[in-house]
C-alpha positions as CSV (number, residue, x, y, z in Angstrom):
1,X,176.3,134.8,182.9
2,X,174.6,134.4,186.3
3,X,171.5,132.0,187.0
4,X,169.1,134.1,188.4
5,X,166.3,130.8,188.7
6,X,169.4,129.0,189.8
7,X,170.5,132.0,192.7
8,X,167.1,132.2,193.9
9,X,166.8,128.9,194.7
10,X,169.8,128.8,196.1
11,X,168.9,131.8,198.3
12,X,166.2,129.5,199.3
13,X,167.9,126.6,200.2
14,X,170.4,129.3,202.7
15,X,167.1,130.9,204.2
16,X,165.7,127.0,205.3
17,X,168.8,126.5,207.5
18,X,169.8,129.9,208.7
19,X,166.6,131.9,208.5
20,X,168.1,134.9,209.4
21,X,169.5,135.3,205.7
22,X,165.8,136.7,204.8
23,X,165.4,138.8,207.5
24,X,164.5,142.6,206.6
25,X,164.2,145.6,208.4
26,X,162.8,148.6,206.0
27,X,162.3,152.2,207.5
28,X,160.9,155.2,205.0
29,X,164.6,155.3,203.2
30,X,166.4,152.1,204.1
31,X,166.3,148.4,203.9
32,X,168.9,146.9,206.3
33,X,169.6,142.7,205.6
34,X,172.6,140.9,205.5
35,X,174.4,141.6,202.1
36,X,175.1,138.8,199.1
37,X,178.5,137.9,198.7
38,X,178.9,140.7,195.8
39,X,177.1,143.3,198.3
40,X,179.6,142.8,200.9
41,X,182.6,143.6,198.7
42,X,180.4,146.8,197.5
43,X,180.1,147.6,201.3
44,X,184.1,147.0,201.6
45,X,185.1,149.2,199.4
46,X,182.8,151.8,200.8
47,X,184.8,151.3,203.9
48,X,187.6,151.6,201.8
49,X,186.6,155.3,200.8
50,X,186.5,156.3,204.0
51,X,183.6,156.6,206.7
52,X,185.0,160.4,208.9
53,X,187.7,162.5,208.4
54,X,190.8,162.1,208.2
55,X,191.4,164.2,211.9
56,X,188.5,162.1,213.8
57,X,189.1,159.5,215.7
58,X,185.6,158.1,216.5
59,X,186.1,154.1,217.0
60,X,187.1,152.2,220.3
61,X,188.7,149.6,217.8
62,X,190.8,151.5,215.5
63,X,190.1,149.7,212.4
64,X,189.7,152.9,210.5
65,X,193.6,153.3,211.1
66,X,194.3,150.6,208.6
67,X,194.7,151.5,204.9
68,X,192.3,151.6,202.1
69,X,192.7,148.1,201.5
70,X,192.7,147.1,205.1
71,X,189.6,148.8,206.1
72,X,187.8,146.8,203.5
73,X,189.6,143.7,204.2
74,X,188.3,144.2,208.1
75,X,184.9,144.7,207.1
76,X,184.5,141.6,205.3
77,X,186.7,139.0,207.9
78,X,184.8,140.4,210.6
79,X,181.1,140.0,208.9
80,X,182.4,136.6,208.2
81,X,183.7,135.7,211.3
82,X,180.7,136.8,213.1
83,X,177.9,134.6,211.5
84,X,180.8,131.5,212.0
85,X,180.9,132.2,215.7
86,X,176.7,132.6,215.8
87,X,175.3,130.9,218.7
88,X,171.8,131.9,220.8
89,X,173.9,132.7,223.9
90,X,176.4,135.3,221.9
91,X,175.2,136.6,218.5
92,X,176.3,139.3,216.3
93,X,173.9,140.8,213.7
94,X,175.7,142.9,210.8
95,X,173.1,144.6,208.8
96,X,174.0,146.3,205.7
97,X,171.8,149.4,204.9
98,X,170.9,150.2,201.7
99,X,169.6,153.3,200.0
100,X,168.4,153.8,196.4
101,X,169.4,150.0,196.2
102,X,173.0,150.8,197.2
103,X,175.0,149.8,200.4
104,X,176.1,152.7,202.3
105,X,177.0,151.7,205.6
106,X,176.3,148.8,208.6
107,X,174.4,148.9,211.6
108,X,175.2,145.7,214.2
109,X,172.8,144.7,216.6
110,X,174.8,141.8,219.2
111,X,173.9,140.5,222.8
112,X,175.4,137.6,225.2
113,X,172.7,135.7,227.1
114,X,170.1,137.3,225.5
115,X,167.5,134.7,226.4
116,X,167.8,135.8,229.8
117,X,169.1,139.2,229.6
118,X,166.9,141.3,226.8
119,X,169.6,144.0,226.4
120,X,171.5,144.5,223.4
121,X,174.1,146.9,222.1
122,X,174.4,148.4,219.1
123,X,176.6,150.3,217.1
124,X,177.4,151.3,213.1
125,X,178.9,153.4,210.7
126,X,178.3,155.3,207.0
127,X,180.0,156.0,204.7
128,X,181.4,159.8,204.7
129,X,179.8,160.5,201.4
130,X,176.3,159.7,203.2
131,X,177.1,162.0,206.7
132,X,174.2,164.7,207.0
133,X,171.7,163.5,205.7
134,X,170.2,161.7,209.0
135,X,170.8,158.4,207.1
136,X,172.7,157.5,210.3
137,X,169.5,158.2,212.7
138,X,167.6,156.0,210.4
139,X,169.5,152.8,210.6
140,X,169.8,153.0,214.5
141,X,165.7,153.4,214.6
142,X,165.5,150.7,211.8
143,X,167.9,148.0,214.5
144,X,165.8,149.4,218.0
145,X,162.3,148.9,216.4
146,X,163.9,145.5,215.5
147,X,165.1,144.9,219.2
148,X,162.0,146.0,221.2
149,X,158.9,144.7,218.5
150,X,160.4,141.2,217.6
151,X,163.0,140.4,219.5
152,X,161.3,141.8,222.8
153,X,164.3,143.4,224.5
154,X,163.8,145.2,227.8
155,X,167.1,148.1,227.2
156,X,169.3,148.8,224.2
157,X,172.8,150.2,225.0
158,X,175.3,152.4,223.0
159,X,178.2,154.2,224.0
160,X,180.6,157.3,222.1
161,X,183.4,159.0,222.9
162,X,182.7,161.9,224.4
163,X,184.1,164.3,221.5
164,X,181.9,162.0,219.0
165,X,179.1,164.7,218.9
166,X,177.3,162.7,215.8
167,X,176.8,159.9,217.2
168,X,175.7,161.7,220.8
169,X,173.2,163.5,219.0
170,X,171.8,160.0,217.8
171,X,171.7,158.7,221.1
172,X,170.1,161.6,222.3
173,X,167.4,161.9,219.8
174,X,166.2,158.4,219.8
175,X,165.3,159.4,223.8
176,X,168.6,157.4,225.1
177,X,169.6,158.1,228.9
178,X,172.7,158.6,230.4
179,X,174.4,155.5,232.0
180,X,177.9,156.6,233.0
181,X,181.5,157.0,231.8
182,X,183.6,154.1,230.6
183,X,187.5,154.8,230.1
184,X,189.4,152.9,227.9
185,X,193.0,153.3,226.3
186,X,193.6,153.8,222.9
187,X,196.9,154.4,221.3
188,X,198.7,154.9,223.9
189,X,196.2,157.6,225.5
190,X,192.8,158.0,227.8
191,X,189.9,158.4,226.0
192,X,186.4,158.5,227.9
193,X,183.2,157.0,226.4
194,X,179.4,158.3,227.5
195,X,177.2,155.3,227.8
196,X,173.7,155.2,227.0
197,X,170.5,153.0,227.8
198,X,167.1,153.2,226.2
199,X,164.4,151.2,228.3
200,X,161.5,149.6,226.8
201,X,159.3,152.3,228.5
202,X,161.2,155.2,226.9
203,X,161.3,153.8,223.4
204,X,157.5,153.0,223.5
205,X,156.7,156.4,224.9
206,X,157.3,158.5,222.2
207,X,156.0,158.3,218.5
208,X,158.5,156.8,216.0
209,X,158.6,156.6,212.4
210,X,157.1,153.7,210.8
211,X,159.3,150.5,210.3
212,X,158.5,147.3,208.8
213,X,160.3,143.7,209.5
214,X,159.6,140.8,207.4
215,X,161.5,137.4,207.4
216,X,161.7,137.2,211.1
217,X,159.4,133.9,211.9
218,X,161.8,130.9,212.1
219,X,164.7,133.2,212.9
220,X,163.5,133.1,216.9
221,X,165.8,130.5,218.1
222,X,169.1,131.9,216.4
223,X,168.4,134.9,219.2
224,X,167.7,132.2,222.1
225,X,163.9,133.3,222.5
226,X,162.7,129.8,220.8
């Protein structure tokens, strides 16, 4: 039977040397924060269920190829491996968002040199059972409001392949710009990616939907703006 006094404080004890564990980002539907151990392997085997169909292809890193079990598997080595490698000058953030109190996809917010830079990248996916329901539009404004109102960025980037019309349509809303054609190789073939950058002046120059961060003092230094 679980210690709910004794997993609190131990939650506590976490949050004192890596602050980031209590970090929150909440939107009108969502609260995105890094996932308990148990979360994790609920957000796994969402993965495992599937996040498109079976006849889209819409990752760079084709991690969806994998089976069932290997899609879940991926999910959790690379959360893991992410927070190992954690430094100021080349973080990854994995968010799990969560609706109704369940996980249903993951949102990832990661920058080199950040410090000096102020650009991030970002980039996510939901689970297929939660597609159409502009779930996906929500937990890219939850990550942005993070990156311009705490963190201070100056640009957030994203890129899609070009046949990816969901996640253009994102971009696009959210008031992203153009910012050229990357071309990469996947399985053998060409596929072409449209880049997008959103500026601090653009984001700020529209009205967004409310979003509300908490747990964020103490985390500063972890994103090299101590």
């Amino acid at each position: 039977m679980r210690d709910d006094g004794a997993l609190g404080t131990l939650v506590r004890m976490l949050i004192n040397h890596w602050p980031i564990r209590g970090l929150s980002v909440r939107t009108d539907r969502l609260e995105l924060r890094l996932p308990t151990e148990e979360e994790l392997a609920e957000i796994a085997d969402v993965a495992a269920r599937g996040v498109h169909g079976p006849d889209e292809r819409p990752f760079l890193t084709p991690w969806t190829d994998q089976p069932p079990a290997g899609r879940a598997l991926d999910v959790m080595q690379t959360h893991w491996s992410r927070l190992g490698r954690w430094t100021p000058k080349d973080w990854a953030l994995d968010l799990v968002a969560f609706h109704e109190g369940r996980p249903i996809g993951m949102q990832d917010l990661r920058a080199v040199d950040f410090g000096v830079r102020r650009e991030i990248v970002s980039g996510s996916w939901l689970g297929l059972e939660h597609h159409g329901r502009g779930l996906g539009t929500e937990m890219r404004l939850a990550v942005l409001h993070l990156a311009f109102a705490e963190l201070g960025a100056v640009s957030a980037t994203s890129a899609s392949f070009t046949d990816n019309h969901s996640a253009l349509t994102v971009s696009r809303k959210l008031g992203y710009r153009p910012d050229g054609i990357t071309r990469d190789v996947l399985h053998g073939e060409v596929v072409e990616s449209q880049r997008f950058r959103l500026s601090r002046e653009d984001w700020y120059g529209r009205e967004r939907p409310p979003v509300t961060v908490s747990g964020f003092a103490g985390c500063e230094a972890l994103f090299g703006i101590g």
